[in-house]
C-alpha positions as CSV (number, residue, x, y, z in Angstrom):
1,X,-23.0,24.9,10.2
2,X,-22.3,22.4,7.7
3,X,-25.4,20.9,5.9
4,X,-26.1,17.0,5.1
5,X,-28.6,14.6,5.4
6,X,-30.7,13.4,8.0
7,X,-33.2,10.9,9.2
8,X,-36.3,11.3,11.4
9,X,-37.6,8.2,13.0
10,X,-40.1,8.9,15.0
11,X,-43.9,7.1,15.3
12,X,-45.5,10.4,15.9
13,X,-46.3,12.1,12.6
14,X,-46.9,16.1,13.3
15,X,-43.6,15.6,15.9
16,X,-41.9,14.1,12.9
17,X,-43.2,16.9,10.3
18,X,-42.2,19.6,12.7
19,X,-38.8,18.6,13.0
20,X,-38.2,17.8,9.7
21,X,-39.9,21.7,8.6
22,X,-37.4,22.9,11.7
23,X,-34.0,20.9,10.0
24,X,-34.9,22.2,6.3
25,X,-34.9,25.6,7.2
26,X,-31.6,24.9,8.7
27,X,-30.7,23.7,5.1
28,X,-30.6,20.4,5.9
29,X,-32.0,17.4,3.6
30,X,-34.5,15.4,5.6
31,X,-36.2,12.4,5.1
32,X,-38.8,10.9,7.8
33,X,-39.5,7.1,8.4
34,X,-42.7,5.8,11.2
35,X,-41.3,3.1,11.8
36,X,-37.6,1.0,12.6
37,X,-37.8,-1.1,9.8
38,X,-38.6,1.8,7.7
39,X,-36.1,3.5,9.2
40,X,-33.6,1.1,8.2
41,X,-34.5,0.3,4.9
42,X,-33.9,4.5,4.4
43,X,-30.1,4.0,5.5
44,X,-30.3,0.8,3.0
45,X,-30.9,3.1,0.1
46,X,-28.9,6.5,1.1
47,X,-26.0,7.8,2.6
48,X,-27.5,9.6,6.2
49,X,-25.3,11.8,8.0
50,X,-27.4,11.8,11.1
51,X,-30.6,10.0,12.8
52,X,-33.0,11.5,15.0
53,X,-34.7,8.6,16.6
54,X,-37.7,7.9,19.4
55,X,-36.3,5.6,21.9
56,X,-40.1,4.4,21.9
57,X,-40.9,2.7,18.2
58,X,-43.2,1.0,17.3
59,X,-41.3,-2.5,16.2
60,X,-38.1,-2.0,18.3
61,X,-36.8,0.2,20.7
62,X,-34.3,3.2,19.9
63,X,-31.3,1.3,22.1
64,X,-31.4,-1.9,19.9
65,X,-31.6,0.3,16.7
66,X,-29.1,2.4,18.0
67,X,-26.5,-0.2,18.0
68,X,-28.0,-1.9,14.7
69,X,-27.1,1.5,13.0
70,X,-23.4,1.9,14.3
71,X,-22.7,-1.5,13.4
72,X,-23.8,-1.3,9.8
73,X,-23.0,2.7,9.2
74,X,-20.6,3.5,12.1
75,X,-20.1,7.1,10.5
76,X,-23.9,7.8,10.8
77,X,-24.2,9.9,14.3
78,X,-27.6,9.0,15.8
79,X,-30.0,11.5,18.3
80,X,-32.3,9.9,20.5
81,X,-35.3,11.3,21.2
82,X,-37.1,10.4,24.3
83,X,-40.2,11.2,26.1
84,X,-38.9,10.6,29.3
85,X,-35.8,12.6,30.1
86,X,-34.5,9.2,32.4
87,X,-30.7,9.5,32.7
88,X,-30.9,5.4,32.5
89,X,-32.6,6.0,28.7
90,X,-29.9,8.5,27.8
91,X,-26.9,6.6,29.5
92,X,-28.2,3.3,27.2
93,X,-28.6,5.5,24.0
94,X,-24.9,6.3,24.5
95,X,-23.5,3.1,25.2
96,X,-25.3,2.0,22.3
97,X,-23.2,4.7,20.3
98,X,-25.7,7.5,20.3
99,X,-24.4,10.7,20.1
100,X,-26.2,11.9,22.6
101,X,-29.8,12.2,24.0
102,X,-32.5,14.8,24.3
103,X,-35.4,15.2,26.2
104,X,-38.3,15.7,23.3
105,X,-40.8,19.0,24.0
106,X,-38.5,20.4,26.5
107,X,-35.1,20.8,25.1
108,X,-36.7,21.8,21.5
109,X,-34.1,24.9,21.5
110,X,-30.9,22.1,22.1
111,X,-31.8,20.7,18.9
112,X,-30.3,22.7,15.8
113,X,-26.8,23.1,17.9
114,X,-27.1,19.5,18.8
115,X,-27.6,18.5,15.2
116,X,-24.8,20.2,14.0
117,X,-22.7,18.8,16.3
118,X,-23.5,16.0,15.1
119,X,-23.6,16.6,11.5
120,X,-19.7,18.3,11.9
121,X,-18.8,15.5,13.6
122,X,-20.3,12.9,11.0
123,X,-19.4,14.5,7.8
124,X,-15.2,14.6,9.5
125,X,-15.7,11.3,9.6
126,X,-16.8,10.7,5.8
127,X,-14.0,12.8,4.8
128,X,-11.8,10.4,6.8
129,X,-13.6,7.4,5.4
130,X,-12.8,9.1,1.6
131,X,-9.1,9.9,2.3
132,X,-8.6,6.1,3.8
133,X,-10.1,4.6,0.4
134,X,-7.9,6.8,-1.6
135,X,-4.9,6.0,0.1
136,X,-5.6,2.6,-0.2
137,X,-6.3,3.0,-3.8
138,X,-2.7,4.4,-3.9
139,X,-0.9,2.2,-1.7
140,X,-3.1,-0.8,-1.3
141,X,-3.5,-4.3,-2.3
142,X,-5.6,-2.6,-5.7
143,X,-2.5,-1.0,-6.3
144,X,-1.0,-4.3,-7.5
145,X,-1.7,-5.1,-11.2
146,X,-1.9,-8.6,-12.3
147,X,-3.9,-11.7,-12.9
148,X,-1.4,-14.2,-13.2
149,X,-1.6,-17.3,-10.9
150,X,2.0,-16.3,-9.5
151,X,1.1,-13.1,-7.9
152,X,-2.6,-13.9,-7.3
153,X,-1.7,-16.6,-4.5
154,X,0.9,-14.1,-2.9
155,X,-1.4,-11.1,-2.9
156,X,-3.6,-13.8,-0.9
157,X,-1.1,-14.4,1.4
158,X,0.0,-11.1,2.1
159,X,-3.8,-10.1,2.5
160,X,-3.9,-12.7,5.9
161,X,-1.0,-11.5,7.0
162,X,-1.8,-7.8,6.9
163,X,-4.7,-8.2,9.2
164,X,-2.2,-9.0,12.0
165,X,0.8,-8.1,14.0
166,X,3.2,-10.5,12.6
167,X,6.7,-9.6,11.4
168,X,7.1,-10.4,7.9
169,X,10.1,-11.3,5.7
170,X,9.8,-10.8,1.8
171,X,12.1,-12.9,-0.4
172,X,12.7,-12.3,-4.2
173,X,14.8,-10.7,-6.5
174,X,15.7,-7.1,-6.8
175,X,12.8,-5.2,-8.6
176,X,10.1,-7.6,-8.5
177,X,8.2,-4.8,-5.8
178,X,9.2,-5.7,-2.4
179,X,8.6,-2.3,-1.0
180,X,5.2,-1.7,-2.9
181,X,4.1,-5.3,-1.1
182,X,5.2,-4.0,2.2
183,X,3.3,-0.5,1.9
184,X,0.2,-2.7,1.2
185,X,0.6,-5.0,3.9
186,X,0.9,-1.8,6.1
187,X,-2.6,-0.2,4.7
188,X,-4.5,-3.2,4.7
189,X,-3.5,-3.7,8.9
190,X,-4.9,-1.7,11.7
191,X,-1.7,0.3,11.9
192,X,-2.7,2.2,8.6
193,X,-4.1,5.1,10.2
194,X,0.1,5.6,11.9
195,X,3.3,6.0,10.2
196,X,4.7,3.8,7.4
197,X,8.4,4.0,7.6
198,X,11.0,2.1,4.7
199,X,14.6,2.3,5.3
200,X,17.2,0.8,3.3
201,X,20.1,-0.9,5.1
202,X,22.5,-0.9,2.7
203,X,22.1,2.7,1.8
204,X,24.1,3.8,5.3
205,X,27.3,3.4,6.7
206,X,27.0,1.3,10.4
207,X,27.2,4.4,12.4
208,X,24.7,6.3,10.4
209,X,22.3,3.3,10.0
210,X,22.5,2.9,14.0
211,X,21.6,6.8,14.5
212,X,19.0,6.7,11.5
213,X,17.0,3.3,13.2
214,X,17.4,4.2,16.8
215,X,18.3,7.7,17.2
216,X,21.0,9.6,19.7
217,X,21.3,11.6,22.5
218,X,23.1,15.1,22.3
219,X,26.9,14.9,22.9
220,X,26.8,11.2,22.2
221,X,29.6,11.1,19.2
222,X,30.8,14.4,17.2
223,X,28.6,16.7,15.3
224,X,25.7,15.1,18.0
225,X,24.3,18.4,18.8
226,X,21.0,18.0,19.7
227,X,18.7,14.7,20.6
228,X,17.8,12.9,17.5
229,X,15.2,11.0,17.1
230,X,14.9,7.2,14.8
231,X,13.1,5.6,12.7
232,X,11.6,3.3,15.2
233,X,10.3,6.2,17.3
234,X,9.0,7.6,14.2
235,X,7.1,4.5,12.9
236,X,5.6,4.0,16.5
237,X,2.5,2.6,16.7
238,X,2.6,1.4,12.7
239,X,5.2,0.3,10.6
240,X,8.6,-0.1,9.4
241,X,10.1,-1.6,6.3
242,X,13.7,-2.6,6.7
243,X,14.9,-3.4,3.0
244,X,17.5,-5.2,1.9
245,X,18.3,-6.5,5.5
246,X,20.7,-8.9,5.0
247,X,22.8,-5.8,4.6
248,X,22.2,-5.4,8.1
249,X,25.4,-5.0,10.3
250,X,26.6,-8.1,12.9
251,X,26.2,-5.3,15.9
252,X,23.3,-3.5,14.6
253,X,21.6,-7.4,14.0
254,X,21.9,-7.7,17.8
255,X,20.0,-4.7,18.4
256,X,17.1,-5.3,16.1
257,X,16.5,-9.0,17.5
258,X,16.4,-6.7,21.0
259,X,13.7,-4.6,19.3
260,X,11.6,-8.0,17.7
261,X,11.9,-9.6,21.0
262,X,11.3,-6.9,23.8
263,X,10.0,-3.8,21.7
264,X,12.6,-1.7,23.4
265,X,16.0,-0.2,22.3
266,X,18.8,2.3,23.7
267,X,19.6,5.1,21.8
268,X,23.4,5.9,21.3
269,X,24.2,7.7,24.1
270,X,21.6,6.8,26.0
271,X,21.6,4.4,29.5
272,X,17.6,4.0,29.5
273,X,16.0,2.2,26.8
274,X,13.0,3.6,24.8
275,X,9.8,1.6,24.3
276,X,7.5,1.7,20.7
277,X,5.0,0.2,19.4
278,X,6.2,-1.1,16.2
279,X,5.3,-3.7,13.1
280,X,8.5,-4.7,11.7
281,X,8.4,-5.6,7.7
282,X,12.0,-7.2,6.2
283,X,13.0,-7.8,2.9
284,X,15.8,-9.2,1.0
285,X,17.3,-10.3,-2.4
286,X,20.0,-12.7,-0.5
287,X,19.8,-16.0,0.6
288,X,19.8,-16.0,4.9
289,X,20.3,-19.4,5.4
290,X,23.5,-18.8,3.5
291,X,24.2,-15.9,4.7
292,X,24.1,-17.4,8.3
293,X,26.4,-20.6,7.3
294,X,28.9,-18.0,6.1
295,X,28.4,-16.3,9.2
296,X,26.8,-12.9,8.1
297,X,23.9,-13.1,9.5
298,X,22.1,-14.4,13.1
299,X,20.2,-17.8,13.3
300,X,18.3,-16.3,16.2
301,X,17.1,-12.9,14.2
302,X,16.6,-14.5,10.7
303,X,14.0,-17.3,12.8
304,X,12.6,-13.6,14.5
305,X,12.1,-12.0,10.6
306,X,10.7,-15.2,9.1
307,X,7.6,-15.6,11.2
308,X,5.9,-15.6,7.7
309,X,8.0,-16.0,4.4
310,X,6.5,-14.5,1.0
311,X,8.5,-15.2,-1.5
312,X,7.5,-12.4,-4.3
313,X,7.5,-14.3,-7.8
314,X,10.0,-12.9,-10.8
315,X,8.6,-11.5,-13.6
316,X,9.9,-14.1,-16.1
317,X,7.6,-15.9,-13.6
318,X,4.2,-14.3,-14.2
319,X,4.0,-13.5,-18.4
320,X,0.3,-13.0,-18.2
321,X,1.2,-10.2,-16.4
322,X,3.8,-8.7,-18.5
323,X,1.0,-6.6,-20.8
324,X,-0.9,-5.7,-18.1
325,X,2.3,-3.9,-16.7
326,X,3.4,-2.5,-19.6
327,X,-0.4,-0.8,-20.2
328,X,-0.4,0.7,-16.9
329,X,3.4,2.0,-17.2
330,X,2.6,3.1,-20.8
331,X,-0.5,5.5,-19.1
332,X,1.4,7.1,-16.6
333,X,4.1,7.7,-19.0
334,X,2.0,9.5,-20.9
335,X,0.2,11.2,-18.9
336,X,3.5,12.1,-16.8
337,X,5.1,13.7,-20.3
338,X,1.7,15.1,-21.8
339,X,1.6,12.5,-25.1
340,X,-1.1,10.6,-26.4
341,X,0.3,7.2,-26.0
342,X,-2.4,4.6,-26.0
343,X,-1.2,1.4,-28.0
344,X,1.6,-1.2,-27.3
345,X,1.7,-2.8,-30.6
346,X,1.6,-6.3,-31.2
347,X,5.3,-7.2,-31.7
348,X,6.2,-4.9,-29.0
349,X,4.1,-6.9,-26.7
350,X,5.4,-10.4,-28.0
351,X,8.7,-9.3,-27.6
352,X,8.5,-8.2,-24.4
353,X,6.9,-11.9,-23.1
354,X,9.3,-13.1,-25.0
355,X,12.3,-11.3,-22.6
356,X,13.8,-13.0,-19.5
357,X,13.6,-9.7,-17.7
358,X,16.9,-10.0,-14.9
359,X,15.7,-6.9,-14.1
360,X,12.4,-7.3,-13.1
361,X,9.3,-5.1,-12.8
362,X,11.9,-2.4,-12.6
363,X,13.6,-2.8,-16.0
364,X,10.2,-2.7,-17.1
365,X,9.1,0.3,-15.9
366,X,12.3,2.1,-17.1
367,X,12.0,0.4,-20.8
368,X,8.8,1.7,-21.0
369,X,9.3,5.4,-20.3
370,X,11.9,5.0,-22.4
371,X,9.7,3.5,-25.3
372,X,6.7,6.6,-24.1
373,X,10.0,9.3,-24.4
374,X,10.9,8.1,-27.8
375,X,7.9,7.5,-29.7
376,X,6.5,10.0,-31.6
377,X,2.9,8.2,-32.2
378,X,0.3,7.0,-30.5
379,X,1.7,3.5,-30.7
380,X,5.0,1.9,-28.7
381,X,6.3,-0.2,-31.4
382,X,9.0,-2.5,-31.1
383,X,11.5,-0.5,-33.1
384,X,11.5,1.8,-29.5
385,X,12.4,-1.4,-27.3
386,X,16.5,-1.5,-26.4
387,X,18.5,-3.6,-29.2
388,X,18.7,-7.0,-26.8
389,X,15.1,-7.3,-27.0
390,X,14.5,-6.3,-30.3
391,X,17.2,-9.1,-31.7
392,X,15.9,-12.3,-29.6
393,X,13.6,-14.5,-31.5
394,X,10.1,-14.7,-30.0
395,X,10.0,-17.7,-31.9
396,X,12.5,-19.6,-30.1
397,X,11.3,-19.0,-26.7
398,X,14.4,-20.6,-24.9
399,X,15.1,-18.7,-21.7
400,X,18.4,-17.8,-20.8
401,X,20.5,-19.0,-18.1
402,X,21.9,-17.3,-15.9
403,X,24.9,-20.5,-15.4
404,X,24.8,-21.5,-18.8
405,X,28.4,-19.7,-21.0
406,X,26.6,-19.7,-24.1
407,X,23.7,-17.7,-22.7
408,X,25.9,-15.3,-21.1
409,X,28.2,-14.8,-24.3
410,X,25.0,-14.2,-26.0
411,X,24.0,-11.9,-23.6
412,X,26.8,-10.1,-23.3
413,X,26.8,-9.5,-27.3
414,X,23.3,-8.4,-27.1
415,X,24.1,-5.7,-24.8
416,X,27.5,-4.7,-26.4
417,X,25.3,-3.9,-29.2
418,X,23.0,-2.1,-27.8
419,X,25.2,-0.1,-26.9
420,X,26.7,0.5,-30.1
421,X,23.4,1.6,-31.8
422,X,23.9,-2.0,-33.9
423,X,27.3,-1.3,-35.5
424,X,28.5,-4.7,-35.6
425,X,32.0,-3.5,-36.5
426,X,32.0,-1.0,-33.5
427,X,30.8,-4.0,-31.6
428,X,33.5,-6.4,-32.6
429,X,36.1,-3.7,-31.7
430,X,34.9,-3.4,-28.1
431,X,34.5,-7.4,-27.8
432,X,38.3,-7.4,-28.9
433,X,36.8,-9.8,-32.1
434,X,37.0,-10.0,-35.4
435,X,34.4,-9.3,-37.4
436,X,33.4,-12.6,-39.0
437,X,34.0,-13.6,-35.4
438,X,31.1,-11.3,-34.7
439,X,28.8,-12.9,-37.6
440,X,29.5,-16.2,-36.6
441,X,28.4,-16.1,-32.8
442,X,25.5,-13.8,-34.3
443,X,24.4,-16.5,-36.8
444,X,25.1,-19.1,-33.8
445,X,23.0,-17.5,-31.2
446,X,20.4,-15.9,-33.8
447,X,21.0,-12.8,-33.2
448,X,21.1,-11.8,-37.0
C-alpha cells in the first residue's frame, strides 16, 4: 500500500477520530476537518491525496463538495461516507467525481482497501501531473529564453494558437528555432499527452519522403518486405512538424492537402485510405508566395498551411536577447564539458550585439561551445570569439547587407581571415591580392 495524505470531513467527532486512529496505523498522514468550509480551507493549505467525506455536513452537502474538490484539485480522489447506503446518494457521489461510496458502520472492513485504492490511484496521478510539468519545462513555452519585444509578442501568439487545432505555418530564417516553437506549441495543446513527430522534407529523396510520411504496404516497390507504417500514423492523435516544407515534392504536395483537408491518406500500395487524427505544424525559410508564382509550390495547400502565420523574428532582430542566450548556452556548455565557466566578459558580450548573426540562434549556440571548449578560465573573453567578430567595430554599429558589394567584400575578407588564423599575407594569397591590396580594403572597411 502506498502511503499519503488524507482528509477526514466528517461532523461527527469520535467517527472522525476513529477513522483517523484506523488510517494512521495504516501509515497514513491524516488530518480531520468538522465542517466543509473547514474542509476546504485544509486542501487550501496542503497537498491531500484523498478525502473521506459525510455526504451529510453541516454547511453543504458531500455531492456539491464533491464536485467543488475535483474542480479545484482534480488529482485529489474523494470517499463519500454516507449514513444511508441509498444507491441514488452513491450514484450522485460518483457523478460528482467521487471515487466511490461507502455505507458508514457497515462496510467499516471496505475501508483500508478502499483507501488505497484510492490513494494508488491518486498518487499515479501526481506523478503524471510532475512528469507533465517537467516536460513542459523541457519543451515548453519556459523553454524559450528572452525578453525582448520581438519574441515576447510571438511567444504570445504561439501561446493562442497552441490551445487549438489549427494548422500552423512558421516563417523565418534558418536557425532562429522553428522546431523548438513547434515542440512548444505541441506541449502547450491538448495533444501533449500523444506523439510529437518533426520530419524534415528536404532530408529525403521523393520516394523515401512518401514511405517515411505515409507508410507502405508489403510488396508495394522493391526491398518492401513487410507493412510499414508513417509518420502520420505515428503522430495520430498529436502532432507533426513538417520542416522546411517548401521542400515538399509537387506529387507528395497533393497528398498532404488530401491529409489537411480530409484527415485520410493511402499508403503506397495500398487501395483503402487510412484515417488519423493529426495536428499538422509547417515551417519554412522560403518565400511560398514565390515559390507558387514560379510554380513550386500549390496555391490551394500553402492557403491550407497558413491558417495562422508566425513569422519567428531573426536574431539581429531581438539584441536584448543576445546575452541572455549566450548565458544559457555558456551553462550548458559547461556543465556538458565539466568546466567552471561562469562569466561572458564585457567585450565578449558587446561584440557579440554588435554581430549581424546570418546564422541565427544557431551560429550562436555553436560560437559559444566553441568559446566554453577553448577557454581555459572561468571567463569567455573575446579573444575566444571567431576572427570576423573579433575585427568588427562595436563602435560603428553599421549592419551589413546582405545586397550591398562592399558589405559582402568585407565579409568575405573577414571570413578569409578567419580562416587563416589572421595571417594577412596567407589571406591575400587565397583572395588572389596583393598585400597592400589587403591593407587597403582592411583600412577601408576597418578591419585593421
Amino acid at each position: 500500500m502506498q502511503k499519503g495524505k488524507l482528509l477526514i470531513i466528517d461532523d461527527e467527532e469520535r467517527l472522525r477520530n476513529l477513522l483517523a486512529r484506523i488510517l494512521q496505523l495504516e501509515g497514513h498522514e491524516v488530518i480531520t476537518a468538522g465542517t466543509g468550509k473547514e474542509g476546504l480551507k485544509k486542501l487550501q493549505q496542503d497537498t491531500i491525496h484523498v478525502v473521506l467525506s459525510d455526504v451529510k455536513l453541516p454547511d453543504i452537502d458531500g455531492i456539491t463538495l464533491s464536485e467543488t474538490i475535483k474542480k479545484n484539485y482534480p488529482n485529489t480522489e474523494i470517499i463519500v461516507l454516507t449514513a444511508y447506503g441509498t444507491i441514488n446518494d452513491g450514484v450522485k457521489a460518483i457523478k460528482a467525481g467521487a471515487f466511490d461510496y461507502i455505507t458508514k458502520g457497515d462496510d467499516n472492513e471496505k475501508i483500508i482497501p478502499l483507501v488505497s485504492k484510492a490513494m494508488d490511484k491518486a498518487l499515479l496521478q501526481q506523478k503524471v501531473t510532475e512528469l507533465e510539468s517537467k516536460l513542459n519545462d523541457k519543451f515548453g513555452f519556459d523553454r524559450l529564453i528572452g525578453k525582448s519585444t520581438a519574441i515576447s509578442d510571438v511567444i504570445k501568439l504561439a501561446q493562442k494558437v497552441a490551445l487549438t487545432d489549427t494548422t500552423v505555418l512558421l516563417l523565418g530564417e534558418t536557425g532562429t528555432g522553428k522546431e523548438i516553437f513547434a515542440e512548444a506549441i505541441h506541449q502547450a495543446s491538448n495533444r501533449r499527452s500523444k506523439s510529437f513527430v518533426a520530419v524534415n522534407c528536404s532530408a529525403f529523396t521523393k520516394e523515401l519522403l512518401e514511405s517515411e510520411l505515409f507508410g507502405h504496404k508489403a510488396g508495394s516497390f522493391t526491398g518492401a518486405i513487410k507493412d510499414k507504417k508513417g509518420l502520420f500514423e505515428e503522430a495520430n492523435g498529436g502532432t507533426i512538424f513538417l520542416d522546411e516544407i517548401g521542400e515538399l515534392d509537387h506529387d507528395l504536395q497533393a497528398k498532404l492537402l488530401r491529409v489537411l483537408e480530409s484527415q485520410q491518406f493511402i499508403k503506397i500500395g495500398d487501395t483503402k485510405p487510412t484515417q488519423v487524427n493529426v495536428r499538422i505544424l509547417a515551417a519554412t525559410n522560403r518565400n511560398l508566395l514565390n515559390e507558387i508564382n514560379d510554380g513550386h509550390f500549390r496555391s490551394d495547400l500553402y492557403y491550407r498551411l497558413s491558417v495562422f502565420q508566425i513569422t519567428l523574428p531573426a536574431l539581429r532582430e531581438r539584441k536584448k536577447d543576445i546575452k541572455l542566450l549566450a548565458e544559457y548556452f555558456m551553462q550548458h556548455f559547461a556543465l556538458k564539458v565539466k568546466k567552471q565557466v561562469n562569466i561572458l566578459g564585457d567585450t565578449f558580450v558587446e561584440k557579440l550585439e554588435a554581430y549581424n548573426w546570418p546564422g541565427n540562434i544557431r551560429e550562436l549556440k555553436n560560437i559559444i561551445e566553441r568559446a566554453v571548449i577553448l577557454t581555459d578560465s572561468n571567463v569567455l573573453d573575446e579573444s575566444l570569439l571567431p576572427y570576423e567578430i573579433q575585427q568588427q567595430q562595436v563602435k560603428s554599429g553599421a549592419p551589413i547587407s546582405a545586397f550591398d558589394l562592399s558589405s559582402v567584400e568585407k565579409l568575405h575578407i573577414q571570413r578569409v581571415l578567419n580562416h587563416t588564423h589572421g595571417n594577412r599575407a596567407e589571406a591575400a594569397h587565397l583572395l588572389n591580392i596583393g598585400v597592400a591590396t589587403l591593407y587597403r580594403k582592411l583600412k577601408e572597411y576597418g578591419l585593421e
